[in-house]
C-alpha positions in Angstrom: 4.2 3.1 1.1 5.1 1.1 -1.9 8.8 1.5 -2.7 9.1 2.9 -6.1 11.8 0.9 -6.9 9.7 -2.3 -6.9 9.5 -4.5 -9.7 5.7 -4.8 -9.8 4.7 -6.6 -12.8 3.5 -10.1 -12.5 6.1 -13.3 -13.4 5.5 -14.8 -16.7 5.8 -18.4 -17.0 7.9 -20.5 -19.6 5.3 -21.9 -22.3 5.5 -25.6 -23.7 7.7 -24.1 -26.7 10.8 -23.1 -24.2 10.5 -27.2 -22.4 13.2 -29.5 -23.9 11.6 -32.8 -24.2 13.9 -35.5 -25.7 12.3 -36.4 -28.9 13.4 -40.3 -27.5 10.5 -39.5 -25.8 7.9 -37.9 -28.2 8.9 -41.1 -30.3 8.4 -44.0 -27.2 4.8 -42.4 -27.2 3.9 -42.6 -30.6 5.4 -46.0 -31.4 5.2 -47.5 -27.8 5.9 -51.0 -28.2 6.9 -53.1 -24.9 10.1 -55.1 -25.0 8.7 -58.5 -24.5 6.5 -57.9 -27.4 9.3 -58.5 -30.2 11.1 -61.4 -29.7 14.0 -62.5 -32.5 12.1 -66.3 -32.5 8.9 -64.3 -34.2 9.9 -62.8 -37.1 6.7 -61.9 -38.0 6.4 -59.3 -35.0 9.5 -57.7 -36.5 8.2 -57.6 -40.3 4.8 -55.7 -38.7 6.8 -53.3 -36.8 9.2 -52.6 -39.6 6.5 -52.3 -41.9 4.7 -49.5 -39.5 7.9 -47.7 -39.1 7.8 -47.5 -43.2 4.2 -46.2 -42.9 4.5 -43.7 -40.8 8.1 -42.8 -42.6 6.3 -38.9 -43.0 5.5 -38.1 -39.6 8.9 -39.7 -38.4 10.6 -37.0 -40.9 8.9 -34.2 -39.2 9.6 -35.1 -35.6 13.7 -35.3 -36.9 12.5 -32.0 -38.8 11.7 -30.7 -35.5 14.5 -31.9 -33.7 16.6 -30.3 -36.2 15.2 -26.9 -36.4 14.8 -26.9 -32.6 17.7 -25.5 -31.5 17.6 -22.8 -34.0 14.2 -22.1 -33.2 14.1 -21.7 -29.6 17.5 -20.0 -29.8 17.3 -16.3 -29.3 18.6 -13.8 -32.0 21.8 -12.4 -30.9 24.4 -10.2 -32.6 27.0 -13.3 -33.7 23.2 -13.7 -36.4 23.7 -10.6 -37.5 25.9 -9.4 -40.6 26.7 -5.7 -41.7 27.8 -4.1 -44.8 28.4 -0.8 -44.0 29.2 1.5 -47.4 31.6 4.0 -48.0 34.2 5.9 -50.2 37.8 6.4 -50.1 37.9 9.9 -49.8 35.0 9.9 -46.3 36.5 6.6 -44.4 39.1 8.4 -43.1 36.8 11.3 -41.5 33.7 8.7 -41.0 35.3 6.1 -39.6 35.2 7.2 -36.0 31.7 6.7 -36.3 31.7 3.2 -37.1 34.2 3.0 -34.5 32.2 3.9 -31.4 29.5 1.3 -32.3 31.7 -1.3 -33.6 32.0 -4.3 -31.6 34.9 -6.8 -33.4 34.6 -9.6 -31.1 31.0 -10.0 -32.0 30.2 -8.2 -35.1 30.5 -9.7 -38.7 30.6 -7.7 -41.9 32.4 -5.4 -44.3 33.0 -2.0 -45.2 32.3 -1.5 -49.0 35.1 1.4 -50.8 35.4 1.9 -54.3 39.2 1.7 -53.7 41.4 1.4 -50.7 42.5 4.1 -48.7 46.2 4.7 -48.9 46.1 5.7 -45.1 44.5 2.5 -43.6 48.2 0.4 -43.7 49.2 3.3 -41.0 45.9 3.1 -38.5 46.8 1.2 -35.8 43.5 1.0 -34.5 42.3 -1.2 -37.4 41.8 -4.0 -35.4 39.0 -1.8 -33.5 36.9 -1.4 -37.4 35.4 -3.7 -39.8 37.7 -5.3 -42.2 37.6 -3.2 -45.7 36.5 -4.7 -48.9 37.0 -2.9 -52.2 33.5 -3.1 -54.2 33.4 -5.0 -57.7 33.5 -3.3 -60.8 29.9 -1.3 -61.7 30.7 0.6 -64.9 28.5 -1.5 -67.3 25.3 -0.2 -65.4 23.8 2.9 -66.3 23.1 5.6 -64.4 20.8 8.5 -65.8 20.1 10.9 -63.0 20.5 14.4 -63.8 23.2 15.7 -60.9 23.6 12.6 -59.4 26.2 10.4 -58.5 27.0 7.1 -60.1 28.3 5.6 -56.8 25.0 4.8 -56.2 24.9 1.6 -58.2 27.6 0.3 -56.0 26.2 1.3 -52.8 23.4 -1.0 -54.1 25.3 -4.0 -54.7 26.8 -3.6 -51.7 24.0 -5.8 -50.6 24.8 -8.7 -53.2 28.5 -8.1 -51.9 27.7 -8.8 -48.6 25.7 -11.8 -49.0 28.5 -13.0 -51.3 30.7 -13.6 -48.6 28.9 -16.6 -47.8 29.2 -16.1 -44.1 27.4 -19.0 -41.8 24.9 -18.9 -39.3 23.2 -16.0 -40.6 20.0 -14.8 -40.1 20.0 -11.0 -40.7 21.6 -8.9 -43.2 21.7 -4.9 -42.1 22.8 -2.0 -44.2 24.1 1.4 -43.4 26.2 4.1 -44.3 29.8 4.8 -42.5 28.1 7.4 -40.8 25.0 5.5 -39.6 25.4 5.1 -36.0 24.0 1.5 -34.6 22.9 0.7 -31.5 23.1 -3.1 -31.4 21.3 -4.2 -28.8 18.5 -2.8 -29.5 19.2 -3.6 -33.6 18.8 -7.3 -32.7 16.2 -6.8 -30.1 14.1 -5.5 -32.9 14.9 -8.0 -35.3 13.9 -10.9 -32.7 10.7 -10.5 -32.7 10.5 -11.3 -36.7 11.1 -15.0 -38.3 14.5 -14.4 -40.2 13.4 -17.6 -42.2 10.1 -15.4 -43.6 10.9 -12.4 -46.3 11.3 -9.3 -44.4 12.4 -5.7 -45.4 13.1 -3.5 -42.0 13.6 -0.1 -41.8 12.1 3.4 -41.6 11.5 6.5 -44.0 12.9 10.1 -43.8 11.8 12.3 -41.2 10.4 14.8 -43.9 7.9 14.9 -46.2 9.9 16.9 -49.1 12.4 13.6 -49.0 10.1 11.0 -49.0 7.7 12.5 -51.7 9.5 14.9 -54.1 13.3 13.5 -53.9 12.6 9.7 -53.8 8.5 9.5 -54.3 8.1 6.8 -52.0 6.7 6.7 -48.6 7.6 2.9 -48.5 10.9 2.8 -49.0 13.7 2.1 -45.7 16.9 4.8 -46.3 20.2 3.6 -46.2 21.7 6.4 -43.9 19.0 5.2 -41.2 19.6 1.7 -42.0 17.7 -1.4 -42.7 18.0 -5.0 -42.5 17.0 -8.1 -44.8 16.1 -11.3 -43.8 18.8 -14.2 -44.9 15.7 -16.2 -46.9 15.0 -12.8 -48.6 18.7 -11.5 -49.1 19.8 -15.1 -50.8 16.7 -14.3 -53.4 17.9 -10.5 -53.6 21.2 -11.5 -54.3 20.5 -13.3 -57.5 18.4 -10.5 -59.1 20.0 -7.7 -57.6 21.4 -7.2 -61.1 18.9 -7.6 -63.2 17.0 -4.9 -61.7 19.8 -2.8 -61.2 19.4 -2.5 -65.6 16.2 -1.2 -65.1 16.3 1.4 -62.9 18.9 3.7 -64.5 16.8 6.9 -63.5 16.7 6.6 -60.0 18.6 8.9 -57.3 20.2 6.5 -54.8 21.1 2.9 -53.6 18.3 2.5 -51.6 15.8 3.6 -54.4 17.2 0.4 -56.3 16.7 -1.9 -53.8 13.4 -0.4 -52.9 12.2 -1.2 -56.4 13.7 -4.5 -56.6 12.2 -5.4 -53.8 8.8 -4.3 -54.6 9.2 -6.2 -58.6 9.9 -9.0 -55.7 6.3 -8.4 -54.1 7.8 -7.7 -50.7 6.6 -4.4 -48.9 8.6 -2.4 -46.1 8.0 -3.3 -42.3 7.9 0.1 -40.9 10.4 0.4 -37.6 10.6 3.5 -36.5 13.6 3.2 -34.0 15.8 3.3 -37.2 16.4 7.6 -38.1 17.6 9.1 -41.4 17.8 12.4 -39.4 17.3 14.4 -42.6 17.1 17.5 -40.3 20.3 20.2 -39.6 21.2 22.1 -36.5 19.1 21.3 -33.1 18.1 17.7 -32.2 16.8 17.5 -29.1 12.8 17.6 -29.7 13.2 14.4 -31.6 15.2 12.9 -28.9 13.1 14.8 -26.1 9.7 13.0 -27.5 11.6 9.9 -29.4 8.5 7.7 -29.9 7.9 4.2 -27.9 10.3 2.0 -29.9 13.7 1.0 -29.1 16.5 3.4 -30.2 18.1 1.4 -33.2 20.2 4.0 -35.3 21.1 7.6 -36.1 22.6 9.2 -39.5 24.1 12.4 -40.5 25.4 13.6 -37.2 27.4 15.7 -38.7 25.1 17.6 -40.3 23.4 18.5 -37.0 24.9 20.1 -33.3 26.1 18.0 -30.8 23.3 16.2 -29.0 25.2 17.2 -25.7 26.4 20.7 -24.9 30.2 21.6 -24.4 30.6 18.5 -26.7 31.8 17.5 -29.8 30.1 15.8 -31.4 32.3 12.2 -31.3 32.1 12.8 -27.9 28.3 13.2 -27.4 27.5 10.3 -29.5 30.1 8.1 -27.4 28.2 9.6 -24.0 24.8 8.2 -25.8 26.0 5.1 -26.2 27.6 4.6 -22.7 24.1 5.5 -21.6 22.7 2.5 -23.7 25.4 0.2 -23.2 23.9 0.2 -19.1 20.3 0.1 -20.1 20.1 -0.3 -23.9 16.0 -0.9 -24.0 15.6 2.4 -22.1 18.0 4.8 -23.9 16.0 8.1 -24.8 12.7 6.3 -23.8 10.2 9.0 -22.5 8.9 8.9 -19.1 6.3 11.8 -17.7 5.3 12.8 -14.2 3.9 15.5 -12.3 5.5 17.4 -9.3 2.4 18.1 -7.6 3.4 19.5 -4.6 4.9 22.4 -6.3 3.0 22.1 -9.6 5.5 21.2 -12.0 5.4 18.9 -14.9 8.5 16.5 -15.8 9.4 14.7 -19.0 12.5 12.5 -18.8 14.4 11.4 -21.8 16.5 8.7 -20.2 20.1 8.8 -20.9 19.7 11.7 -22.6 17.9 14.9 -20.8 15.2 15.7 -18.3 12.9 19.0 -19.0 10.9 20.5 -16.0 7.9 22.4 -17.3 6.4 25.1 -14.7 3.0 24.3 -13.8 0.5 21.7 -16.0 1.7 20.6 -19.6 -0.6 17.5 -20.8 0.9 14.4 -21.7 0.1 14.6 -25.7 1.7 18.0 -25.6 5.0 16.4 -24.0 4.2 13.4 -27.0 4.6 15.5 -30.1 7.9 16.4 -31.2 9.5 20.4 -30.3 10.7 21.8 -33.8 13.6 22.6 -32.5 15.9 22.0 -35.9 16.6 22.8 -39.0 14.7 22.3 -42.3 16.9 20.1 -44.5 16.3 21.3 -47.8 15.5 24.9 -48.5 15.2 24.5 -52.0 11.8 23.1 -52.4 8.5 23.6 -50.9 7.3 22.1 -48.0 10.6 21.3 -46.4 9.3 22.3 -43.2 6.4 19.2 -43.1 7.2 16.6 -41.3 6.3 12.3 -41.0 5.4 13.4 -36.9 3.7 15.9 -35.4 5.8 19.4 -34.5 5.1 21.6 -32.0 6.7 25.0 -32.2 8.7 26.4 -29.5 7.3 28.9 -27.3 8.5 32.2 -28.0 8.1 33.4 -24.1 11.6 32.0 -23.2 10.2 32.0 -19.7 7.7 29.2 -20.9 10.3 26.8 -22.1 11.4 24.3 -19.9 14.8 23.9 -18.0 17.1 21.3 -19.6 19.2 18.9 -17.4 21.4 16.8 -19.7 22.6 13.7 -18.5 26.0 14.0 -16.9 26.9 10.4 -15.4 25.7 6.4 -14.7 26.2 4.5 -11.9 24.4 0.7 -10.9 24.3 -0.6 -7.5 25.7 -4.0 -8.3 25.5 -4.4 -3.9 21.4 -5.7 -4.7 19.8 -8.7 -6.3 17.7 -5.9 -8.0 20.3 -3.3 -9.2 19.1 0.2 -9.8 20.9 2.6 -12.0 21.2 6.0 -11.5 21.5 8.1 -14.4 22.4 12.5 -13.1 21.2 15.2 -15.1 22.8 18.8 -15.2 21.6 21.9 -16.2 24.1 24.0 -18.0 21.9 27.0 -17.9 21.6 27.7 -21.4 18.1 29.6 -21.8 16.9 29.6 -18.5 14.2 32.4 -17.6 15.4 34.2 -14.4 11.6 34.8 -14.1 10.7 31.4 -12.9 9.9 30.1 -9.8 13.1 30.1 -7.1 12.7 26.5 -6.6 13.3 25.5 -10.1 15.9 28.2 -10.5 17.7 26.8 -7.4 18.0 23.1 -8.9 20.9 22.2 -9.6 20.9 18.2 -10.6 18.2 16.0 -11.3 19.0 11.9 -10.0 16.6 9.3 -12.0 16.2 5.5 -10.6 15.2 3.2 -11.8 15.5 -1.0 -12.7 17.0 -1.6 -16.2 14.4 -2.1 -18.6 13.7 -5.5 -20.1 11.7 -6.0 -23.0 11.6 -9.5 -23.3 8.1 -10.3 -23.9 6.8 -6.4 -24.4 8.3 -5.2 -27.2 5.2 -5.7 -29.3 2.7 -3.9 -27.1 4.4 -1.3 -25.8 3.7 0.8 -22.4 5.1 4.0 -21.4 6.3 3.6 -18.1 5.3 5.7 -14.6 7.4 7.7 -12.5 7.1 9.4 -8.9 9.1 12.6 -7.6 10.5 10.9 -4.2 10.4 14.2 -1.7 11.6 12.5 1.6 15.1 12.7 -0.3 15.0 15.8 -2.5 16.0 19.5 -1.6 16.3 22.8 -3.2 19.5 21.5 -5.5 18.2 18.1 -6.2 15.1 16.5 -7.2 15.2 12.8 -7.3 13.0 10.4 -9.4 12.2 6.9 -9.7 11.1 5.5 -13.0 8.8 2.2 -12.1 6.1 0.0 -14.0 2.7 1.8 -14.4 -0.5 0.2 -12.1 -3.2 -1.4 -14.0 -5.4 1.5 -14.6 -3.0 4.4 -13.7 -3.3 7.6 -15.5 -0.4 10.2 -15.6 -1.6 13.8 -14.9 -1.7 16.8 -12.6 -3.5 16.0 -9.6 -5.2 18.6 -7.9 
């Protein structure tokens, strides 16, 4: 039997881009001349060689060309690339800045937060050091603002963008956004962002959750919101930057920040890239079906937190977000990535939501099923019509409580460092919280569910995506615990309920 811990995809080889051959080289083969050939006593050898070196003057500027931009090239995208400007107010940076504080990493990260004045409180923090350094936003009363109800603040959320890129900060390829309660996850931010060229004009981000937001409030289906985030390529951010306000005069009638830059952008001719691992959350209360059935994509960001329950029971909600994060900060890639397999033996169907929960469904629940998204929250505007239509499909909930699955939310991590293949293994406990006492004895009797698997890598798949497989391992389970090992898919395997 095959262990299911075994890594089973092929090795993929190095390609001619990753070799390093010395452009001494590259040149000796192009202008190979041997040594006896040029001797100081024929000067007319030296004028011809000379005289080809002139010639060919163009392609000898592209090989340094290349030799320059090499390293930059070749080098992979990390965080130290990256630069944030993160906006907020002096009355919410006191309450939001815990936020910023979980995901904050000041060894690595560069940026700003953006407040229309400083907080008198922030001299006292002594955790400072732990947040971004604070930067008080220029001067935006000569702008207009015309929105009926809204808020003015807008307009220097905006240029918090032509701030940011102000600060002249080197080495920079990416410029993200977000608000002080946008909560990043950074490995996955920049994983995203690596497979773009931050030399080309890119626009990153996602749209709202709900069709009410993206039509009525902000009528744009094409527009990335700030709360979720988005990021700017340096080539395009330097362009931005100088006609930031300019458009800024023309669009006095819009709502919000990222309205502006939207329309900027598009008087720029530059049209969103849609990821959808970046979440405005513009839902209230429950969660967990958009986390249950997030779709295959890394997890990049979450907003409005507060708005919503604690995506962990018995938690607050500080606390669940920092037991997220620990969960990607062992296995970023894989954090809330869905995985579905069958229990045939005692016909049982199981969708994992690593890091985050494991559901067991009694007997046969199809994969698409498992795929769309359980309306298990809030609408977020009842005001207007059609709050409850959403950007994904929704499934309702069943109303037979004995139909719904059991939850096991994840309770601990642990690698075995003891292996030249580690394998994590992530627990999952139920807190009983709507379970049927009508279902079958053996699901009733569980008690912890242990998931194992290799951390993911998406190195050279993050453009074609694969769910991956995952097997029920019975030679090591019992009535309390079920144990489950999270592996590469074959060739041509299917998940489903065998028979």
């Amino acid at each position: 039997m095959r262990s299911p811990f075994r890594n089973t995809h092929p090795l993929i080889c190095s390609g001619f881009e990753n070799s390093s051959v010395p452009v001494e080289r590259i040149l000796s083969s192009l202008f190979f001349v041997p040594e006896t050939a040029i001797q100081p006593s024929e000067p007319g050898l030296v004028y011809l060689f000379v005289s080809v070196l002139v010639n060919q003057a163009p392609i000898l500027d592209n090989i340094w060309l290349r030799k320059s931009d090499y390293a930059e090239i070749s080098s992979e995208t990390t965080i130290n690339h990256v630069v944030f400007g993160i906006a907020s107010a002096s009355n919410s940076w006191e309450n939001r800045k815990e936020y910023v504080r979980l995901w904050w990493k000041p060894e690595q990260m560069r940026g700003c937060v953006f407040l229309d004045a400083m907080p008198p409180l922030q001299q006292n923090d002594a955790n400072s050091t732990s947040l971004p350094p604070l930067c008080v936003s220029e001067d935006t009363s000569r702008f207009r603002y015309s929105f009926k109800g809204g808020d003015r603040s807008a307009i220097r959320v905006a240029r918090v963008l032509l701030e940011t890129v102000n600060l002249n900060h080197s080495n920079v390829r990416w410029f993200v956004f977000g608000d002080d309660d946008t909560v990043f996850f950074a490995e996955n931010l920049v994983k995203t962002l690596s497979k773009y060229d931050h030399k080309l004009w890119y626009y990153i981000g996602s749209i709202s959750e709900t069709f009410v937001q993206n039509d009525h409030v902000l009528s744009s289906f094409e527009m990335a919101y700030g709360g979720g985030g988005f990021a700017v390529s340096y080539s395009l951010a330097k362009v931005l930057a100088k006609v930031l306000d300019s458009c800024l005069d023309r669009y006095p009638h819009l709502y919000g920040s990222d309205a502006r830059i939207y329309s900027c952008l598009a008087e720029l001719g530059v049209s969103l890239t849609h990821e959808v691992g970046f979440h405005q959350v513009d839902l209230r209360g429950n969660l967990f079906g958009l986390l249950a059935s997030h779709p295959l994509a890394p997890l990049i960001s979450l907003h409005h937190l507060d708005k919503a329950d604690p995506i962990f029971p018995n938690k607050t909600t500080h606390q669940a977000v920092e037991h997220l994060l620990k969960a990607a900060t062992t296995d970023p890639h894989r954090v809330v990535q869905q995985t579905i397999c069958y229990d045939n033996m005692f016909s049982r169907t199981i969708s994992i939501s690593w890091g985050h929960a494991v559901q067991i469904f009694e007997g046969n629940v199809l994969v698409r099923d498992l795929l769309q998204v359980r309306n298990t929250f809030k609408l977020w505007r009842e005001d207007i019509s059609n709050t409850d239509l959403y950007m994904f499909n929704t499934r309702k909930i069943d109303s037979n409580p004995c139909k719904r699955p059991t939850i096991f939310f994840l309770e601990n991590l642990s690698t075995n460092l003891n292996t030249n293949d580690p394998v994590i293994k992530s627990i999952y406990k139920s807190n009983g919280i709507g379970n049927c006492f009508k279902k079958k004895d053996l699901t009733k009797k569980l008690q912890e569910i242990r998931v194992f698997a290799h951390k993911l890598d998406l190195h050279i798949k993050l453009e074609a995506r694969r769910r991956q497989c995952c097997d029920v391992l019975p030679f090591s389970s019992n009535d309390k615990v079920l144990n489950i090992a999270i592996r590469e898919c074959g060739e041509d395997e299917l998940a489903y309920m065998h028979q």
